[in-house]
C-alpha positions as a printed NumPy array, in Angstrom:
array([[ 97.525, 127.19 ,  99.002],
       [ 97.437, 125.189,  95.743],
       [ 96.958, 126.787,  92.115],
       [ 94.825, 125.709,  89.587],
       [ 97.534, 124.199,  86.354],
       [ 95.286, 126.038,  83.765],
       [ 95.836, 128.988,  85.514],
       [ 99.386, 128.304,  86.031],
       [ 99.544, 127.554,  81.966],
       [ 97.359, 130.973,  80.687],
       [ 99.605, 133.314,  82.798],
       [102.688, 131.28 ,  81.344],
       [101.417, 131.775,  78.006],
       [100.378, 135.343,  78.533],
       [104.131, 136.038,  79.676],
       [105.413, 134.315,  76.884],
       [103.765, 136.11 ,  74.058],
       [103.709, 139.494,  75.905],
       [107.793, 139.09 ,  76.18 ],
       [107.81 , 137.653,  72.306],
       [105.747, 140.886,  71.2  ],
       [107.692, 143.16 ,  73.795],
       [111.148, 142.145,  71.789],
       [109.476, 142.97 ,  68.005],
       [110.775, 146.191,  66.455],
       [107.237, 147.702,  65.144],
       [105.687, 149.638,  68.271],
       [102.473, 148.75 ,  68.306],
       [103.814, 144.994,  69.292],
       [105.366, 146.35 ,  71.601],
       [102.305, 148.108,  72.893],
       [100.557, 145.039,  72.735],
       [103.464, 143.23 ,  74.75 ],
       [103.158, 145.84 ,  77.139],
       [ 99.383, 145.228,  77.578],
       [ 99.595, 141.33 ,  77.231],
       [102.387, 141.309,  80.242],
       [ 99.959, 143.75 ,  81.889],
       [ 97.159, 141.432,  82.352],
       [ 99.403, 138.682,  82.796],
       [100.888, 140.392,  86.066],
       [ 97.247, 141.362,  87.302],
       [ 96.426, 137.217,  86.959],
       [ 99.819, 136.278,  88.469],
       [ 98.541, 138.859,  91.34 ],
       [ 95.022, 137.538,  91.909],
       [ 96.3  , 134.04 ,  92.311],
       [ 99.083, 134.62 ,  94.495],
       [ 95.526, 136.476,  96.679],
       [ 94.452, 133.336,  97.115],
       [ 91.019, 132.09 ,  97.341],
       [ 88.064, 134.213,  97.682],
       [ 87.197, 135.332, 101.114],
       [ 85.889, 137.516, 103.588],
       [ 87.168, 141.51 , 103.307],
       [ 89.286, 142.433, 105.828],
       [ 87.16 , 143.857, 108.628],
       [ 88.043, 143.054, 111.934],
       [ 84.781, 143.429, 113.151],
       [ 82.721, 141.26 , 110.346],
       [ 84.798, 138.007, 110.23 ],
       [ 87.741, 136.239, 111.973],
       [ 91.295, 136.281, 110.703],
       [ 91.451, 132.81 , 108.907],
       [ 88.363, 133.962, 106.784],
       [ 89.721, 137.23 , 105.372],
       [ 91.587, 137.757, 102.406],
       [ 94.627, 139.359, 102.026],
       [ 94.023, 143.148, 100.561],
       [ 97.66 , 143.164,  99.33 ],
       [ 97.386, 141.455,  96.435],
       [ 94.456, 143.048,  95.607],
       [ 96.135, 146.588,  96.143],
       [ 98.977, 145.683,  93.946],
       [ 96.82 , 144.649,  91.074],
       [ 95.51 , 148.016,  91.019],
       [ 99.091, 149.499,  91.031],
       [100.128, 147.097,  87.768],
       [ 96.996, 148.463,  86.709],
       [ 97.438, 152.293,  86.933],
       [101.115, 151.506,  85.503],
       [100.076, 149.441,  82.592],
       [ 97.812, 152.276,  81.863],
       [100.415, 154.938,  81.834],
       [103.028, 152.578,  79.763],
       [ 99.84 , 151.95 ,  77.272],
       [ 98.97 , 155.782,  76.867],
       [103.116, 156.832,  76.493],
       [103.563, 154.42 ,  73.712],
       [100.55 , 155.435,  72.131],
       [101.733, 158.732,  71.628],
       [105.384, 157.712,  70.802],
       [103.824, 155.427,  67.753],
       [101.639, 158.428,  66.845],
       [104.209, 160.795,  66.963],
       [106.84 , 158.226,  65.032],
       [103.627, 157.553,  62.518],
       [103.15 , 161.643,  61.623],
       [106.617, 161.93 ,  61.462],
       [108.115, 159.007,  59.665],
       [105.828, 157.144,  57.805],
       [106.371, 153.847,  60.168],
       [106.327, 152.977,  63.543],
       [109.514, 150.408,  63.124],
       [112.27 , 151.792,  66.032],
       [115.593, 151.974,  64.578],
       [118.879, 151.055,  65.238],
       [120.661, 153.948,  66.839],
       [123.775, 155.451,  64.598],
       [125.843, 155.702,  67.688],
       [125.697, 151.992,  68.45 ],
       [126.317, 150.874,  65.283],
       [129.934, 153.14 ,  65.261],
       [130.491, 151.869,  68.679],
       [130.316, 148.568,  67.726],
       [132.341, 148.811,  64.551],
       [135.212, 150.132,  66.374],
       [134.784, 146.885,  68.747],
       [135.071, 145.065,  65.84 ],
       [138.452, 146.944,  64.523],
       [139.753, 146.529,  67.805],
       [139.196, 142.557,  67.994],
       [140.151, 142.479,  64.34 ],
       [143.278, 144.399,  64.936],
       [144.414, 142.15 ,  68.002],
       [144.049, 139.392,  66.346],
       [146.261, 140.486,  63.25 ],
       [149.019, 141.406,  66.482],
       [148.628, 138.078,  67.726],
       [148.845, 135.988,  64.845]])
């Protein structure tokens, strides 16, 4: 089985700028990261199928002319999940929209006075080292 290099080159690209968007702090990049990675999966799934073929009857066509169904089946499954991911950010921007203005995720207060005390605690054995 060989694959096409354009192919090879859009689902690269679609990775690559459904990861950039997926690490942005607004949510609606990361919706469209989610999306972007979604159809990038379903590509990455339809090649890895193979070439086009005969369906899987055992009846209509021999085994080396068939096509494997799996693929095929787990496209549908990124599919369906992609789907669900899409619809729960929508209403986590919507709901961070009504409530706040923005839909820009924040840091977390806890992290940020976790990672000051790590930084007292380096500070401070370094000062007992010196």
């Amino acid at each position: 089985m060989t694959i096409n290099l354009t192919l090879a080159i859009v689902i690269a690209a679609l990775y690559s700028v459904g990861f950039y968007l997926l690490m942005q702090r607004s949510l609606m990049r990361v919706l469209l990261g989610i999306v972007i990675l979604g159809h990038g999966s379903n590509l990455l799934l339809q090649t890895a199928g193979g070439p086009p073929g005969r369906a899987p009857m055992l009846t209509t066509a021999r085994p080396e002319q068939m096509t494997d169904p799996l693929p095929q089946a787990m496209a549908l499954t990124a599919i369906v999940i992609t789907f669900a991911l899409t619809t729960f950010l929508l209403a986590l921007a919507y709901r961070s929209w009504t409530l706040l203005g923005h839909d820009e995720v924040r840091d977390d207060v806890e992290d940020r006075r976790i990672q000051r005390l790590e930084r007292r605690k380096v500070e401070e054995d370094e000062e007992e080292a010196a």
